[in-house]
C-alpha positions as CSV (number, residue, x, y, z in Angstrom):
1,X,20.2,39.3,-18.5
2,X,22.3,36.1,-19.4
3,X,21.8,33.4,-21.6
4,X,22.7,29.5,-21.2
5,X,24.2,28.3,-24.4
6,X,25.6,25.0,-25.2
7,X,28.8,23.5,-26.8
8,X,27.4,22.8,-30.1
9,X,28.9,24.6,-33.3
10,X,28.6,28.3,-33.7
11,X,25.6,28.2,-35.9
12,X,23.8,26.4,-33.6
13,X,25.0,27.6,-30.6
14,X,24.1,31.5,-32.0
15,X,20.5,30.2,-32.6
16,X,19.7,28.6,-29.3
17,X,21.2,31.9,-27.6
18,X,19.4,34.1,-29.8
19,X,15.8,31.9,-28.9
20,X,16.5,32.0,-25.3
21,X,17.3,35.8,-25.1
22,X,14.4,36.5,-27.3
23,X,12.0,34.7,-25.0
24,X,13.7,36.3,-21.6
25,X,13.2,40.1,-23.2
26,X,9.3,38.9,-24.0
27,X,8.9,37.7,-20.5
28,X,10.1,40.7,-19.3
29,X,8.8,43.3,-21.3
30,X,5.6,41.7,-20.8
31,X,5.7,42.2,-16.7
32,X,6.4,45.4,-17.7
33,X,3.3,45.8,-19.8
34,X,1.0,44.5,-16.5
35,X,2.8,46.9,-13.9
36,X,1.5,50.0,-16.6
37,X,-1.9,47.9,-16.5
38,X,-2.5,47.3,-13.0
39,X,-5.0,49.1,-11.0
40,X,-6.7,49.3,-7.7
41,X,-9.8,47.6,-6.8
42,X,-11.9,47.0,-3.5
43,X,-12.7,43.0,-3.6
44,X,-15.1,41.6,-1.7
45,X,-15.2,37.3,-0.5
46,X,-18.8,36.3,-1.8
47,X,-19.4,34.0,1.2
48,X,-18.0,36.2,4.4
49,X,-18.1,39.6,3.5
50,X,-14.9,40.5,4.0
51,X,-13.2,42.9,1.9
52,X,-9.9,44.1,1.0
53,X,-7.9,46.3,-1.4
54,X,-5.9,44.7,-4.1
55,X,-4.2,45.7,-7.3
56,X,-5.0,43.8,-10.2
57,X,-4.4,43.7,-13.6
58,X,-6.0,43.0,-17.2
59,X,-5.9,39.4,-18.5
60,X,-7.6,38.9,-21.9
61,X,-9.2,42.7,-21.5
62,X,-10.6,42.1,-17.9
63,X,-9.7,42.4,-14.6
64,X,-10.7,39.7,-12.3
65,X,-10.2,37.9,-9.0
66,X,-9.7,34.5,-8.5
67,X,-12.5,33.6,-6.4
68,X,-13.6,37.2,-4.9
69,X,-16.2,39.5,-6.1
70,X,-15.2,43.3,-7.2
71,X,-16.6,45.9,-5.3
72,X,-15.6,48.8,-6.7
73,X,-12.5,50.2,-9.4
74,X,-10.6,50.5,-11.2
75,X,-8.7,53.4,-9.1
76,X,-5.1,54.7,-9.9
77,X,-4.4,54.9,-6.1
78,X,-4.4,52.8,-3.1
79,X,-6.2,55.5,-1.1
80,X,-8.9,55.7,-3.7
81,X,-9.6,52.0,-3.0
82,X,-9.3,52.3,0.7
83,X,-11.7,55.3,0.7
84,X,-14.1,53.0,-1.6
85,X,-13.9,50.1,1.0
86,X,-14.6,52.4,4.1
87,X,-17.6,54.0,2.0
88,X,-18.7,50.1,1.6
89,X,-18.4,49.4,5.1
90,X,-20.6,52.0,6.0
91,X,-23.3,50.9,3.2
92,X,-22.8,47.3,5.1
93,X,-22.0,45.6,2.2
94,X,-18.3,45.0,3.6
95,X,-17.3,43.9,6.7
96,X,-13.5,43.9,8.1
């Protein structure tokens, strides 16, 4: 990690570092937090049908798609998800 700081007296210089390294380590402790959170789901586009695996992960409690349905998850693996989707195909609720 590296920190910009500026030309101003110690003091001030110290506390602008101190801020920026502070919110770098948040930022990226908090990707950190997601990749534990992140799970795999089947989602499904509500207008075509078409469905795909994704891994998502929890904002505000929830997972959630942008603008696709789920169709089944959480799973902890990909193949999980992929099973789900072929199992969906079958059921003709997905197509490819």
């Amino acid at each position: 990690m590296f920190a910009i700081c500026s030309r101003k007296p110690f003091g001030a210089a110290a506390r602008t570092c101190g801020v920026l390294i502070a919110v770098c380590g948040g930022l990226i402790g908090g990707t950190a937090n997601a990749a534990e959170d992140a799970k795999w789901f089947v989602v499904r586009h509500h207008t075509t049908g078409n469905c795909w695996t994704a891994m998502l992960i929890q904002v505000n409690g929830e997972y959630a798609h942008a603008f696709a349905q789920l169709a089944g998850g959480p799973y902890d693996t990909k193949k999980q998800a992929l099973e789900r989707e072929a199992a969906l195909e079958k059921e003709g609720v997905c197509t490819k």
